[in-house]
C-alpha positions as CSV (number, residue, x, y, z in Angstrom):
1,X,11.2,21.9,4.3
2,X,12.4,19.8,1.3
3,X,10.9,21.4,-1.7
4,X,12.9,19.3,-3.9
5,X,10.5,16.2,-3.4
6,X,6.7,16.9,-3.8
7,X,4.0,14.7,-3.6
8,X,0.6,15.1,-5.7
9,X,-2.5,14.1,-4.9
10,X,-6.3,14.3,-5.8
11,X,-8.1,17.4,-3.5
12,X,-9.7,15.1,-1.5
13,X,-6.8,13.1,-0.6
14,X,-4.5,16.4,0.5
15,X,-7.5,17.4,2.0
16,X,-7.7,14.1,4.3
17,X,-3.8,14.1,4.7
18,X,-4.6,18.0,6.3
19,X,-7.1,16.7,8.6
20,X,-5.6,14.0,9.5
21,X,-7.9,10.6,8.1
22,X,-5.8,9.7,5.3
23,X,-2.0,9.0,6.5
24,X,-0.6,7.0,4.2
25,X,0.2,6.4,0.7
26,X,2.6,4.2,-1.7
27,X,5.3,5.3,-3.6
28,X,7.6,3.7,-6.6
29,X,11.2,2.3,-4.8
30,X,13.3,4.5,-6.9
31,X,11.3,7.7,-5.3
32,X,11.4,6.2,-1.4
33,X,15.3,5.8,-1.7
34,X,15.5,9.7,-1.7
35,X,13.8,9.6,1.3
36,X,14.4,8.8,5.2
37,X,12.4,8.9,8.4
38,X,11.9,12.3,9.8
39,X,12.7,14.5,6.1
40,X,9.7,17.3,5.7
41,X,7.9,16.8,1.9
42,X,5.8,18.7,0.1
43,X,1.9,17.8,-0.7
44,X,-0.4,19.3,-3.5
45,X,-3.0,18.8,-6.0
46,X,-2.0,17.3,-8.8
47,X,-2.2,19.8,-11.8
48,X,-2.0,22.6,-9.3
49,X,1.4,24.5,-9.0
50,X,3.0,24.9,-5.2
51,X,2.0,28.7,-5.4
52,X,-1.5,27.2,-5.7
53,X,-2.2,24.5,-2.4
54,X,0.5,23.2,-0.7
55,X,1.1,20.9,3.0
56,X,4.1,20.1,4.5
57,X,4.5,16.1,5.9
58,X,6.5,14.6,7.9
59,X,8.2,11.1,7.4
60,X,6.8,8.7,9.7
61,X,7.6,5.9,8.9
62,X,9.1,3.9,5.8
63,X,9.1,0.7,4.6
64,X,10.4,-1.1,1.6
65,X,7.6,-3.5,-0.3
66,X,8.5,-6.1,-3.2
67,X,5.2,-5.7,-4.7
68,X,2.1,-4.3,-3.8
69,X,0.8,-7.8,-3.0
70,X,2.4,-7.7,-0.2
71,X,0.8,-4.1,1.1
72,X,-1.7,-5.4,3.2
73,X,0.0,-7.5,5.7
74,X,2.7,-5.0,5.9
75,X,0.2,-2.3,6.9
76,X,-1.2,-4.8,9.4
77,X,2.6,-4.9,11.1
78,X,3.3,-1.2,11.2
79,X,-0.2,0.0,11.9
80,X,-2.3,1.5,9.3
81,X,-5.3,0.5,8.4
82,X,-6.7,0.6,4.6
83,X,-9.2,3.8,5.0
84,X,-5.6,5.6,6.3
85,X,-4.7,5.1,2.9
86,X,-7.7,5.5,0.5
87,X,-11.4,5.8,0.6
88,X,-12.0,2.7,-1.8
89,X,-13.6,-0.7,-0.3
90,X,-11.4,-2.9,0.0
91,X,-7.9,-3.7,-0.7
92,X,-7.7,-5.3,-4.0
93,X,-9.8,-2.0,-5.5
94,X,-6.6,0.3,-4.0
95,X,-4.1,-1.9,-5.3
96,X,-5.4,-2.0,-8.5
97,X,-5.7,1.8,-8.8
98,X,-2.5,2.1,-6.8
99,X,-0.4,0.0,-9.5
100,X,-1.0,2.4,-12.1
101,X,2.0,4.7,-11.1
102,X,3.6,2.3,-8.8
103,X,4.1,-0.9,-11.0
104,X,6.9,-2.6,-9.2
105,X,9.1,-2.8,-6.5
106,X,7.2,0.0,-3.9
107,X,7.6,1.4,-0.2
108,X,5.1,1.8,2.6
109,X,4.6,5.6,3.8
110,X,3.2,6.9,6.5
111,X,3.2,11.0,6.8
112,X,1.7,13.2,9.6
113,X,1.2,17.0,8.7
114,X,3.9,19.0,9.6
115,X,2.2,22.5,9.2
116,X,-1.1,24.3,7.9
117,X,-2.3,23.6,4.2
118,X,-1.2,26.8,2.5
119,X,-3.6,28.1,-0.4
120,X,-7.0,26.7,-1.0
121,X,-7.6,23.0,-1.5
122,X,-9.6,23.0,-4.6
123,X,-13.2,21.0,-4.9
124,X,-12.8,19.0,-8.1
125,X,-10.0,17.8,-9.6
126,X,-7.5,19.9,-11.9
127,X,-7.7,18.1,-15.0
128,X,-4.4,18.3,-17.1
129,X,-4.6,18.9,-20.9
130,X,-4.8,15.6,-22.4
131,X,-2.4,14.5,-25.1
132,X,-2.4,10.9,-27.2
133,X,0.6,10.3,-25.0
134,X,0.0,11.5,-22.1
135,X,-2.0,9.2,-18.9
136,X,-2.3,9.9,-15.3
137,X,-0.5,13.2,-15.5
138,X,2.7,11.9,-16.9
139,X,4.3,12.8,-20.2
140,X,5.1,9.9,-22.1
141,X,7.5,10.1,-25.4
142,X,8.3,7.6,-28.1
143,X,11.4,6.6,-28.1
144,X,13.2,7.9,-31.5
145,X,16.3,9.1,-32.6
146,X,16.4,12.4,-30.8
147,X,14.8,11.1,-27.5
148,X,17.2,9.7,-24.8
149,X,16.6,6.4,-22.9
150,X,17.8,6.3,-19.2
151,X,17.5,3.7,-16.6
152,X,15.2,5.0,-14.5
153,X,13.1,6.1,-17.7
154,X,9.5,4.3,-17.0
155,X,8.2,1.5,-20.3
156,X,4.5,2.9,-20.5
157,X,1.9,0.0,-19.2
158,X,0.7,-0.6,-22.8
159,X,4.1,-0.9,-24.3
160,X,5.0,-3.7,-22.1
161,X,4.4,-6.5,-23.7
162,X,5.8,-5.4,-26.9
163,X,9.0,-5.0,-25.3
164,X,8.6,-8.8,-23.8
165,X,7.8,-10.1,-27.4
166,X,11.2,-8.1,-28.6
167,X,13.1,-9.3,-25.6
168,X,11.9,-12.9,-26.3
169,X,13.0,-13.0,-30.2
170,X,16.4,-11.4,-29.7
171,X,17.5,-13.6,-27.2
172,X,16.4,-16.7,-29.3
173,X,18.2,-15.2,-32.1
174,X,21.4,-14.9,-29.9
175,X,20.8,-19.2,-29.4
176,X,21.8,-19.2,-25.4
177,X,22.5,-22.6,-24.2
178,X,20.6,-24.4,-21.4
179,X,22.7,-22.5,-18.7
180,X,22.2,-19.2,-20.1
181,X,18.5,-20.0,-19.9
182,X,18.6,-20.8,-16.8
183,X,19.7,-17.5,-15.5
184,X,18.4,-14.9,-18.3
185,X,14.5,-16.3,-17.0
186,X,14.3,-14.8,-14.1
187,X,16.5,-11.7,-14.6
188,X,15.0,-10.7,-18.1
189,X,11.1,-11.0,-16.6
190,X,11.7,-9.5,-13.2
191,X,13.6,-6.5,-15.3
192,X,10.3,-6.3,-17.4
193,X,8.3,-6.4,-14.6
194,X,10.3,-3.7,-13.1
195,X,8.8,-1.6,-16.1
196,X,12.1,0.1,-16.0
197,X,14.6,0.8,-18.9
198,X,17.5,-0.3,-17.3
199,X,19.0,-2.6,-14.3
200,X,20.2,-0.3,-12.4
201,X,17.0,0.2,-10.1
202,X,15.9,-3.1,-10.2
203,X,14.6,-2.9,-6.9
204,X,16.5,-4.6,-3.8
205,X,14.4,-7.3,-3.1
206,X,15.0,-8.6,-6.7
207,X,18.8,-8.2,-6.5
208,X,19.1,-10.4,-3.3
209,X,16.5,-12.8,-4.9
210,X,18.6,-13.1,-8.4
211,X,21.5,-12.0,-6.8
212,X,23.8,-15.0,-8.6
213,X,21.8,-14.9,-11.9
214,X,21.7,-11.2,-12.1
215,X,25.5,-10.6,-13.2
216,X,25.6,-13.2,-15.4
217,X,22.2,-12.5,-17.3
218,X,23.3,-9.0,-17.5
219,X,26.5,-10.0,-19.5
220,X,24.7,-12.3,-21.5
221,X,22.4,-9.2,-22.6
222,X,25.0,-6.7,-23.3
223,X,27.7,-9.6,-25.2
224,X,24.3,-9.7,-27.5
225,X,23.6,-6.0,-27.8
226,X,20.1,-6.1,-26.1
227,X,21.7,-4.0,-23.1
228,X,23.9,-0.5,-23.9
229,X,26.1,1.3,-22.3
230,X,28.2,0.4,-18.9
231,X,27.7,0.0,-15.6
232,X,24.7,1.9,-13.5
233,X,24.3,3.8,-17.3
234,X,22.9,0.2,-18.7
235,X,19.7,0.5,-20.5
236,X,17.7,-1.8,-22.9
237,X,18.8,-1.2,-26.7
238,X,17.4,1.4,-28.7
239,X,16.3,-1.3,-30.9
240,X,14.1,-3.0,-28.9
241,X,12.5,0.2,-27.7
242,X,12.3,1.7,-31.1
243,X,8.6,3.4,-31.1
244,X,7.5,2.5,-27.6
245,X,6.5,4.9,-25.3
246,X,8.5,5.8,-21.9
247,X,8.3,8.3,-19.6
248,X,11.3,10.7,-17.6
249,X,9.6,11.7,-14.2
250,X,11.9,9.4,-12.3
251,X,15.1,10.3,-13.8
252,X,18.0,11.5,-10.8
253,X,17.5,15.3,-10.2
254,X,19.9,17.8,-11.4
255,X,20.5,21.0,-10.3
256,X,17.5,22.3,-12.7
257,X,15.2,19.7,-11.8
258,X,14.3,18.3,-8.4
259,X,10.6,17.8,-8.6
260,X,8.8,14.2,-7.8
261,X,5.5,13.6,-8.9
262,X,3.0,11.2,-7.2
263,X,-0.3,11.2,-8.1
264,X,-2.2,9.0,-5.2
């Protein structure tokens, strides 16, 4: 089994997952494109260590989303029915609480258990020690001199439209023309919406849908200094994240550190 890539979830949700009424969840696009149809995961509790409670799943099935909006009618094609995802009423209450840690671009999962639970599932929640930066289980830092910014680095929900205010003024201070407008639009609020610190996973759907405006708008931002470094390594400017809070769960592992974290 791939212990490299664990899912976390609530008690009651690995409990279901084990007995076979929950078998599905959603996860961010940057975490499904480490995974493929048929690759063994690990489950647990969130908060609980894999000494703890752990299940083995199986990859079902997997399919890319552009948005949650769109969950629904693409569990209606493959299958799955909302109460194999969640015990909540009706669709718009899981989205909501689904959008939390999956803000963007998303993918479809449906997991079987591959293997007994091993451990004991425990009854309540295991409540992580709560910090002034810290919110659904994930560690959040300000961004500062001695904090590093990459890509896949996650702009905390309450930071966001700070960063679009920031965005907005620089790029009026770099006076683009009418044409520059019309492709840094779409680019710069689909790379906000992304909630991502760099372009480089903008998800797929957005890259075919901007896929002559993306280049261009990129440039733009970078000839202007409100994009750094090259290539895949592109990020937003320190200065316009200066102070705001983002997050490292979803950075490529290393050698020392191949855990995913999913808190559904």
């Amino acid at each position: 089994m791939n212990k490299g890539f664990v899912l976390r979830f609530s008690p009651d949700g690995l409990r279901r997952f084990a007995e076979g009424t929950k078998r599905a969840t959603v996860l961010r696009a940057t975490q499904a494109a480490r995974l493929r149809v048929g690759q063994l995961v690990t489950a647990t509790v969130a908060g609980a260590g894999l000494d703890r409670v752990r299940l083995p799943l199986r990859i079902e099935q997997l399919h890319e989303l552009p948005n949650l909006g769109a969950l629904p009618a693409a569990a209606r094609r493959v299958g799955v029915r909302l109460a194999d995802f969640t015990t909540l009423p009706d669709w718009p209450s899981y989205q909501r609480a689904a959008s939390r840690g999956v803000p963007g671009a998303a993918a479809l999962v449906v997991l079987a258990p591959a293997g007994p639970v091993a451990g004991t599932i425990p009854d309540k929640p295991i409540r992580q020690r709560a910090t002034p930066d810290s919110i659904h289980g994930r560690s959040w830092h300000r961004v500062t001199g001695a904090v590093t910014v990459h890509p896949a680095d996650q702009v905390h929900d309450g930071d966001r439209d700070e960063l679009r205010t920031r965005l907005a003024a620089a790029i009026r201070a770099g006076h683009p023309d009418r044409d520059d407008v019309r492709v840094l639009a779409p680019v710069t609020d689909a790379l906000l919406r992304s909630g991502r610190c760099g372009p480089a996973h903008l998800g797929r759907p957005h890259r075919r849908r901007l896929a002559r405006q993306l280049e261009p708008a990129l440039v733009w931002l970078a000839q202007h200094g409100l994009l750094t470094g090259d290539g895949p390594d592109r990020t937003w400017s320190r200065d316009l994240l200066a102070g705001l809070r983002i997050n490292h769960d979803d950075r490529p592992p290393t050698p020392n550190n191949t855990t995913e974290r999913h808190s559904r």
